[in-house]
Each structure stands twice: as structure tokens, then as C-alpha cells.
KOLTOR-643574 format. One record per residue: residue number from 1; chain; residue in one letter; x, y, z of N, C-alpha, C, O in turn. Coordinates in steps of 0.2 Angstrom, whole numbers. Layout:
SITE,NUM,A,a,X,Y,Z,X,Y,Z,X,Y,Z,X,Y,Z
...
% end
This chain:
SITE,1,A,x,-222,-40,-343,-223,-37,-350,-216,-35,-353,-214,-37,-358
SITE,2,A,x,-212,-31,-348,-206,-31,-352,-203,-37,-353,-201,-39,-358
SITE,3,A,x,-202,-40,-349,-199,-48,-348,-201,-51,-356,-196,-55,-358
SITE,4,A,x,-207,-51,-360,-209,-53,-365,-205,-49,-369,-202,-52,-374
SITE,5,A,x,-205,-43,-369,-202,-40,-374,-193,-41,-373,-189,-40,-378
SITE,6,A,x,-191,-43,-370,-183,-44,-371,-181,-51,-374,-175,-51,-377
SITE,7,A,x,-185,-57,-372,-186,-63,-375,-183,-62,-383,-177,-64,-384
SITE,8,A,x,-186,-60,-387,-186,-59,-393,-178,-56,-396,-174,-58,-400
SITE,9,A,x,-176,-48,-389,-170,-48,-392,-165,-54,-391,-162,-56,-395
SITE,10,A,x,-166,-54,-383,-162,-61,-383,-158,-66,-388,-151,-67,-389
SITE,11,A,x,-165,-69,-392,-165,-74,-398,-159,-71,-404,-155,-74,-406
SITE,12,A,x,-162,-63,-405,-161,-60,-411,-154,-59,-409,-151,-59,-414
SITE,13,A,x,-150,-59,-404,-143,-57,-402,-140,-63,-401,-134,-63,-402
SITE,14,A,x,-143,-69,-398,-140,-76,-400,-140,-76,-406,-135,-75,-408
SITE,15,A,x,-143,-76,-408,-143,-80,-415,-139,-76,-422,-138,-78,-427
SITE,16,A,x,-138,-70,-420,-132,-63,-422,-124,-67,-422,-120,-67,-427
SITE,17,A,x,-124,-70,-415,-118,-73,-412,-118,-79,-415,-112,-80,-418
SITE,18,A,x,-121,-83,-416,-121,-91,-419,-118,-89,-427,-113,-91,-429
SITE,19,A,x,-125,-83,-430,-121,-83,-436,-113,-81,-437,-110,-84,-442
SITE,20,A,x,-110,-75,-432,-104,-73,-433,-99,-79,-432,-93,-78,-434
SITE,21,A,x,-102,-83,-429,-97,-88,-427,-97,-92,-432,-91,-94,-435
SITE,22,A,x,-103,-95,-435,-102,-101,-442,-97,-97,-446,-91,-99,-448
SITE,23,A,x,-98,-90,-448,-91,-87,-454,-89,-86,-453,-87,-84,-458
SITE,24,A,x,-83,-86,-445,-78,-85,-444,-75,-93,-445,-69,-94,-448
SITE,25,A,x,-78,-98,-444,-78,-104,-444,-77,-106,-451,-72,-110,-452
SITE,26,A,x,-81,-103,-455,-81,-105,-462,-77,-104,-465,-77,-107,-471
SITE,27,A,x,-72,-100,-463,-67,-97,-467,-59,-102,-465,-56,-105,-461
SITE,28,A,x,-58,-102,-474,-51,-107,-474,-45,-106,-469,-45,-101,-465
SITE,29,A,x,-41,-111,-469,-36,-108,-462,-32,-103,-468,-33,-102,-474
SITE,30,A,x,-28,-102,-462,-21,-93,-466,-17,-101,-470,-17,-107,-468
SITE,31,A,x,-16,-97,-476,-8,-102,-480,-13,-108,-483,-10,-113,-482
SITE,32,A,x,-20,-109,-485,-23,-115,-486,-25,-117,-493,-27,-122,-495
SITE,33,A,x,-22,-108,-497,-22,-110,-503,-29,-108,-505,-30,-110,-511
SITE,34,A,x,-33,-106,-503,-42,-102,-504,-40,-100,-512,-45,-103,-515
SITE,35,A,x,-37,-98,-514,-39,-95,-523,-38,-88,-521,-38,-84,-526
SITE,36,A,x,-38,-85,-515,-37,-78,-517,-30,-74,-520,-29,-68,-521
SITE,37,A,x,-25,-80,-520,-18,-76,-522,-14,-77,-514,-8,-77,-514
SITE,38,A,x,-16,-78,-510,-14,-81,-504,-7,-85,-504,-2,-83,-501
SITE,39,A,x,-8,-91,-508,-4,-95,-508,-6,-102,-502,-10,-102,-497
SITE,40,A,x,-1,-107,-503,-3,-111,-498,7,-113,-495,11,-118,-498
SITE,41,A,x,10,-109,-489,15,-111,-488,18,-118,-487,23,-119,-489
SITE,42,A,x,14,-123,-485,16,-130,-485,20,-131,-492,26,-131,-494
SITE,43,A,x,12,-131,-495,16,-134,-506,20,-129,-505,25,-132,-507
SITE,44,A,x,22,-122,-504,26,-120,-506,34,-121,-503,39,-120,-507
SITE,45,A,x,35,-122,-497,38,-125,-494,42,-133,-498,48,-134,-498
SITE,46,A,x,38,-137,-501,41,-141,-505,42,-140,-510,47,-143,-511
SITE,47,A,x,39,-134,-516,41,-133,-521,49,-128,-520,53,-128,-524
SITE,48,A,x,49,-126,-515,56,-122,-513,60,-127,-511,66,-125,-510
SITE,49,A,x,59,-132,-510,65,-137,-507,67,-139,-514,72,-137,-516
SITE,50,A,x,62,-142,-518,62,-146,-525,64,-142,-530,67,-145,-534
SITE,51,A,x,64,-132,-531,67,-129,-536,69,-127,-534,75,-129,-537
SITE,52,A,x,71,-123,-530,75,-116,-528,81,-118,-524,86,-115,-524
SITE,53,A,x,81,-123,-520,87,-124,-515,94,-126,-520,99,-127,-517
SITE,54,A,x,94,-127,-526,100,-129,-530,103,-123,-529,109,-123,-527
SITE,55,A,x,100,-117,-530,105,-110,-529,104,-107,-524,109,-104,-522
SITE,56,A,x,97,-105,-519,97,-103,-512,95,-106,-508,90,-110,-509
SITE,57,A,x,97,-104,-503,94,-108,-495,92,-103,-492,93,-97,-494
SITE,58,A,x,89,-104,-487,85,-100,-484,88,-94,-478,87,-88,-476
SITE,59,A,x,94,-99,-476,98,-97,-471,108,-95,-471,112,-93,-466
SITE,60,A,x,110,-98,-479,116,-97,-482,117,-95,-489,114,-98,-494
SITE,61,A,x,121,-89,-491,121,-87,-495,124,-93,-501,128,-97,-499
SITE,62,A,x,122,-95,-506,125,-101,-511,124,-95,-518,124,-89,-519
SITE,63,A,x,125,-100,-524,123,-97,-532,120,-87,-530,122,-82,-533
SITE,64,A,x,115,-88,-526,109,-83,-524,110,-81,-517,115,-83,-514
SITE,65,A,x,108,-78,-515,106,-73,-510,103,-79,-504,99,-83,-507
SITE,66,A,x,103,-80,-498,99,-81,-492,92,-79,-493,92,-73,-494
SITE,67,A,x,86,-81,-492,79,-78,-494,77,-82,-485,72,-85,-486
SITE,68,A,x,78,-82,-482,74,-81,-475,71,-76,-473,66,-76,-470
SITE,69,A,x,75,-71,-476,70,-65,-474,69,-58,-481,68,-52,-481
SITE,70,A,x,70,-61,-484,69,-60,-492,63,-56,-492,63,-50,-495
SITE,71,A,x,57,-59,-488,49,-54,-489,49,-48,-485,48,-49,-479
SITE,72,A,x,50,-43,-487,50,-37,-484,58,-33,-484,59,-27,-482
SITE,73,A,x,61,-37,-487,68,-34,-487,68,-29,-495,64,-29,-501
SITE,74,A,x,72,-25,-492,75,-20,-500,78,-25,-503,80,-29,-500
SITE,75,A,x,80,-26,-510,83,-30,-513,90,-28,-515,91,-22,-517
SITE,76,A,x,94,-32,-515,100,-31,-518,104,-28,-511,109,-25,-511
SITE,77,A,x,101,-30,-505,104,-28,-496,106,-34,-495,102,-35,-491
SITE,78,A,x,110,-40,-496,114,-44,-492,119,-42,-492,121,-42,-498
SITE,79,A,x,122,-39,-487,129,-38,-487,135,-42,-490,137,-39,-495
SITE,80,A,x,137,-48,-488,142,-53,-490,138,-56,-497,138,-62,-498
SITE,81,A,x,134,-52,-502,131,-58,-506,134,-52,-514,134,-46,-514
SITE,82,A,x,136,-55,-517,139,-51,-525,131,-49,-530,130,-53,-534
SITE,83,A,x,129,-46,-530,123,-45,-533,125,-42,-540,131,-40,-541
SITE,84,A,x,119,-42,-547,123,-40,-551,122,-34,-550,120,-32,-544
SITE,85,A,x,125,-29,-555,121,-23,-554,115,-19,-554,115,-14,-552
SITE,86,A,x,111,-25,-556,104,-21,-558,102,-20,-552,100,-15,-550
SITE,87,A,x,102,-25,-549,100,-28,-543,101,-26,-535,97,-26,-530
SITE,88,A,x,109,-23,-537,112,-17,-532,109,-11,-533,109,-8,-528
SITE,89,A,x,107,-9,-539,102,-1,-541,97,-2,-539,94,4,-538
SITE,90,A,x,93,-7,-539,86,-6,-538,84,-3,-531,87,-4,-526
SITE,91,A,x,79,0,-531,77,3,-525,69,2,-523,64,6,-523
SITE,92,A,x,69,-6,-522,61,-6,-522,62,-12,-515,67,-14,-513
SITE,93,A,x,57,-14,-514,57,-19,-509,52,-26,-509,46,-27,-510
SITE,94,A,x,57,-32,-509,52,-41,-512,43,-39,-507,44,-35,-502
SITE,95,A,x,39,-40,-509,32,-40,-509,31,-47,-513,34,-49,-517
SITE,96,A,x,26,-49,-511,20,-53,-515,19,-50,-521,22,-54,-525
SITE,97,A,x,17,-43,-526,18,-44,-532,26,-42,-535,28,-45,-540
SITE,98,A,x,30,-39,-533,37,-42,-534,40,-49,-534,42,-51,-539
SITE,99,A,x,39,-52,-529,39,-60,-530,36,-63,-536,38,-68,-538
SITE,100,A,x,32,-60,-537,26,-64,-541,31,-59,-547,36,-62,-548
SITE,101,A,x,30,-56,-549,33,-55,-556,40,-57,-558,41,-59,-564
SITE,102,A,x,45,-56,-554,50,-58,-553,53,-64,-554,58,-66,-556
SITE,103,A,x,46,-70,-551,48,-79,-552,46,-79,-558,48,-84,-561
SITE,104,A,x,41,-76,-561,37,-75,-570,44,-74,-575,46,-79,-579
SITE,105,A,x,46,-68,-574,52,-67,-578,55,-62,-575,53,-56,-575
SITE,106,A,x,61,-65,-574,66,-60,-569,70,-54,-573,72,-48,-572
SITE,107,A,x,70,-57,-578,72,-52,-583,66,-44,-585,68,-38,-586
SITE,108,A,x,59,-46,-585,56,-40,-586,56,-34,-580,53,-28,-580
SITE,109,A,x,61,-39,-576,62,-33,-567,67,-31,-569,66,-25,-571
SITE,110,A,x,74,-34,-569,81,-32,-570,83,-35,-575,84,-41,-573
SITE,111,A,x,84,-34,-580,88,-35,-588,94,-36,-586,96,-32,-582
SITE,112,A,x,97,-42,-588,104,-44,-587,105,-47,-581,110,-49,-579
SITE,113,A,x,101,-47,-577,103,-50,-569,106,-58,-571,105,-61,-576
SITE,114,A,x,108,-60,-565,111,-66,-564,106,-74,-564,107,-80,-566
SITE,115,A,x,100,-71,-562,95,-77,-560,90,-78,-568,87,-73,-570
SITE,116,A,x,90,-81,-570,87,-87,-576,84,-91,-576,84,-95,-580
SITE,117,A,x,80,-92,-569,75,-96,-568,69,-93,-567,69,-88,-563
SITE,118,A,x,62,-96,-570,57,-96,-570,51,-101,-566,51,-107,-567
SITE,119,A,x,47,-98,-564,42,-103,-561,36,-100,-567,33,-94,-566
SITE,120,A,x,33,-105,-572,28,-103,-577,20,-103,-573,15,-100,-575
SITE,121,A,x,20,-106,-568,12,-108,-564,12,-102,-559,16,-99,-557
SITE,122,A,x,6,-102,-559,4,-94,-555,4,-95,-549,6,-91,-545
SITE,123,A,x,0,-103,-546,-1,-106,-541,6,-108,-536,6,-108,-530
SITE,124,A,x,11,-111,-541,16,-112,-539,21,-108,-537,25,-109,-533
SITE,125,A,x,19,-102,-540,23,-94,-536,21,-91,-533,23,-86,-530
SITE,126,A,x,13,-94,-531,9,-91,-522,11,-94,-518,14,-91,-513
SITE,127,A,x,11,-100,-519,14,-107,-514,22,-104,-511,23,-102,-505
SITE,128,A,x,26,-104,-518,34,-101,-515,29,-96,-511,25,-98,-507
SITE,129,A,x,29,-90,-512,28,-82,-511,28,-84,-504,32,-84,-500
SITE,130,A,x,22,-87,-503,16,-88,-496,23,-90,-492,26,-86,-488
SITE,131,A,x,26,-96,-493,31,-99,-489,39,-93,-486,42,-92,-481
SITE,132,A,x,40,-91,-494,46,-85,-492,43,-80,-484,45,-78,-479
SITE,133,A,x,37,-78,-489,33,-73,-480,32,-76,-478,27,-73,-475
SITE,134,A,x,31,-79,-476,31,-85,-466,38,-87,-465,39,-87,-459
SITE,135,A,x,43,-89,-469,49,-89,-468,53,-80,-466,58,-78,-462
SITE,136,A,x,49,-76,-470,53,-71,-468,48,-69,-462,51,-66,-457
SITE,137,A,x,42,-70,-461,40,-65,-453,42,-70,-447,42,-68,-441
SITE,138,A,x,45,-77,-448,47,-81,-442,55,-80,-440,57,-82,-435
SITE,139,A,x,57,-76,-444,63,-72,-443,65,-68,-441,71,-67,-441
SITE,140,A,x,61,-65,-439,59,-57,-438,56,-57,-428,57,-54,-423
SITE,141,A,x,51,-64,-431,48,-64,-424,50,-71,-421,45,-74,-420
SITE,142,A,x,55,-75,-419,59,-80,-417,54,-84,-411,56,-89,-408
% end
């Protein structure tokens, strides 16, 4: 009798695991670009080749700043980089919504700053975003 009665749990707790596993399963890979604002680093990775490497690289200061490790940095902290002013006052730290505002229109961050390019697509500045934070935590953790 008890033997009958644990059967059922049995089933009830496979089948608990079965469900947990299809939605873990179900879920997009990280960086895949799902729609929640994530981004997808690959496209972002080429669209940072194709606009942004005219003035920074990832890993030498050019025109811009080094952004390898850009995600999570205070901004306006490259030592050997000439920032304008604004840029050197600022007291905030690059994030996903700083990045995202700042590729929108760099001016509604810092008025007068040096950088005058814009990325208009929303999707294209998750893409960069996503790629800049995977370039900056592969920096961090080597």
C-alpha cells in the first residue's frame, strides 16, 4: 500500500523535472538578441568593427578612448586619453542605459563633448552595448 501511494509522487516529481528542464531549455542563449534589450554581441561586434573602429579600438587609445573595458568603467578615467571637459567632470559610470543614451545623442549627456556620432536604431546600440560588456567582462576575467 504504501508502495502505491509513492508511485504517483514519483510521476509528479519527474514530471516537475521534465517540465524544469524543457524551460531552461527553452530559453534563448545569453547575447541572442531575445527582444528584451539584451542585445546580441556578435551583430554587435560587426557593427563595432563597421562604425565605431574609425575612432576607437578596443584595445588603443585613437580619435576616442580604448573601450575594452569601457562597461563598468567611471567615464572620463583613461589616464593617457585627453577627454573634454565635460567628460573629465562627469561622475557616473558606462552601464547599458548610459551607453544606450549616450550612442542616441552624446550631446543630451555632455553638451559640447568631442564625440558627434550617433547610432539612430535601438537595436544597433543593444548589439554595440551587449558586445562593449562581453569585451569589457573578458577583460577583467582573461
Amino acid at each position: 500500500m504504501d508502495r502505491d501511494k509513492r508511485i504517483p509522487a514519483k510521476i509528479a516529481g519527474t514530471a516537475v523535472i521534465a517540465w524544469m528542464a524543457a524551460a531552461v531549455f527553452a530559453l534563448p542563449p545569453i547575447g541572442s538578441g531575445s527582444g528584451n534589450g539584451g542585445g546580441d554581441a556578435e551583430r554587435g561586434k560587426t557593427l563595432f568593427e563597421k562604425r565605431c573602429t574609425g575612432c576607437h579600438s578596443l584595445d588603443q587609445n585613437k580619435e576616442g578612448p580604448h573601450l575594452r573595458d569601457v562597461y563598468g568603467r567611471k567615464a572620463g578615467t583613461v589616464a593617457d586619453f585627453q577627454y573634454s571637459d565635460g567628460l573629465k567632470a562627469a561622475q557616473w559610470t558606462w552601464d547599458d542605459a548610459l551607453l544606450d543614451k549616450w550612442l542616441t545623442d552624446t550631446e543630451s549627456v555632455i553638451p559640447n563633448n568631442d564625440m558627434a556620432f550617433r547610432v539612430p536604431s535601438a537595436e544597433e546600440r543593444a548589439d554595440i552595448i551587449a558586445f562593449l560588456r562581453f569585451a569589457s567582462a573578458s577583460a577583467q576575467h582573461p
